[in-house]
N, C-alpha and C positions, 0 to 999 in steps of 0.2 A: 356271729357267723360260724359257729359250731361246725357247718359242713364241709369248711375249709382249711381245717386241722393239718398239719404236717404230723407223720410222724419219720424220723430219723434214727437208724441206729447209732449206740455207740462207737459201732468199727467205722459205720460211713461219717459219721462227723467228725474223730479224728482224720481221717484221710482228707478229707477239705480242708480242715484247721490245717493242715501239714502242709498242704496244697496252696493254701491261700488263697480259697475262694471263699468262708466266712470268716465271720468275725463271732466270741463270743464273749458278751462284756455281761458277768453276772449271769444272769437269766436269759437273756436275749440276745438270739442270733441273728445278726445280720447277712444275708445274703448279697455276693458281689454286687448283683444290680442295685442294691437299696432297701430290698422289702426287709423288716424288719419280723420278728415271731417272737412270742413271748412263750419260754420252754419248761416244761414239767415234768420230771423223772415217768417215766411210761415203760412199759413192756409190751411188746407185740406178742401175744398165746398163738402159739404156734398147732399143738396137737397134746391132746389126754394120753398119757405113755402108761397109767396105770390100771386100767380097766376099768373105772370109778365113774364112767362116760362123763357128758360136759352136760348135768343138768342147768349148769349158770349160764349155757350158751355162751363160751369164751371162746371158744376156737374159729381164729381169723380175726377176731376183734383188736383194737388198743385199745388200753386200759393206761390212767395213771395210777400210779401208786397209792395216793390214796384212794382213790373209789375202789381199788383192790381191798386194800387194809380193811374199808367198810362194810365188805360184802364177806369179811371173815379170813381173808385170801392172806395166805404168810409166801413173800416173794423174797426168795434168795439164788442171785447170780442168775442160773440161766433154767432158774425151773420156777414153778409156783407150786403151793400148795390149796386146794379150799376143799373141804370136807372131806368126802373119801376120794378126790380125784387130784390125779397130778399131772402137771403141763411142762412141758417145753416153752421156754420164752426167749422172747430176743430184747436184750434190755434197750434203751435207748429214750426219744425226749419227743415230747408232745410240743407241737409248738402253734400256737393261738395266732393269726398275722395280725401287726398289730399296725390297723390305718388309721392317721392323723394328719394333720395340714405338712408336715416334714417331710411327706411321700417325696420319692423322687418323679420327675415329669417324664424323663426316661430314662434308659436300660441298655447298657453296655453291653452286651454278651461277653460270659467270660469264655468259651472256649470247650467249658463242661455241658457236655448234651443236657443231664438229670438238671443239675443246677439251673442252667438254662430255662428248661421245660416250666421248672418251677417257679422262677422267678417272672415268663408270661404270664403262667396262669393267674398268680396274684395280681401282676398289674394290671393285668387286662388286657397281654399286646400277645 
């Protein structure tokens, strides 16, 4: 289910972690209602700042880190680099949802709109 990807910045998932509306044990965040995500270091390409235009077609896209790396791409903090073109990026975490018989059957709302929003859209409600 590739087309159901989260992505999450760094700033926004410390601020819920702070918040107490997920959990992050390892790799995988839990969201208050239950849905579960399996998370991958990613960068959101934000815009080409060096003139180099975007032949890779990255701008607007997520990427995780590695299919950067593989495509040649060197990512540090808040920029990338791939061949002659440089990006702005917003770092943060890819996150896979991850459904098994342990779903919950329902959904608490915690109070946060976004969180919220996301947490229907996975379960279906």
């Amino acid at each position: 289910m590739a087309e159901h990807r989260l992505f999450v910045s760094q700033e926004t998932l410390d601020v819920w972690m702070t918040e107490g509306h997920v959990q992050v044990d390892g790799d995988v965040l839990t969201v208050a209602g239950g849905q579960r995500f399996q998370l991958k270091t990613a960068i959101h390409v934000l815009e080409e700042i060096a003139g180099g235009g975007d032949d890779a077609g990255l701008i607007g896209t997520v990427r995780d880190v590695e299919a950067v790396a593989a495509l040649g791409g060197e990512h540090v903090s808040d920029s990338l680099i791939l061949n002659e073109s440089a990006y702005t990026v917003v770092e943060g975490f890819l996150g896979e949802p991850i459904f098994d018989g342990d779903a919950p059957s329902s959904y608490a709302p915690t109070g946060h709109e976004t969180l919220d929003r996301v947490a229907r859209f996975f379960l279906g409600r």
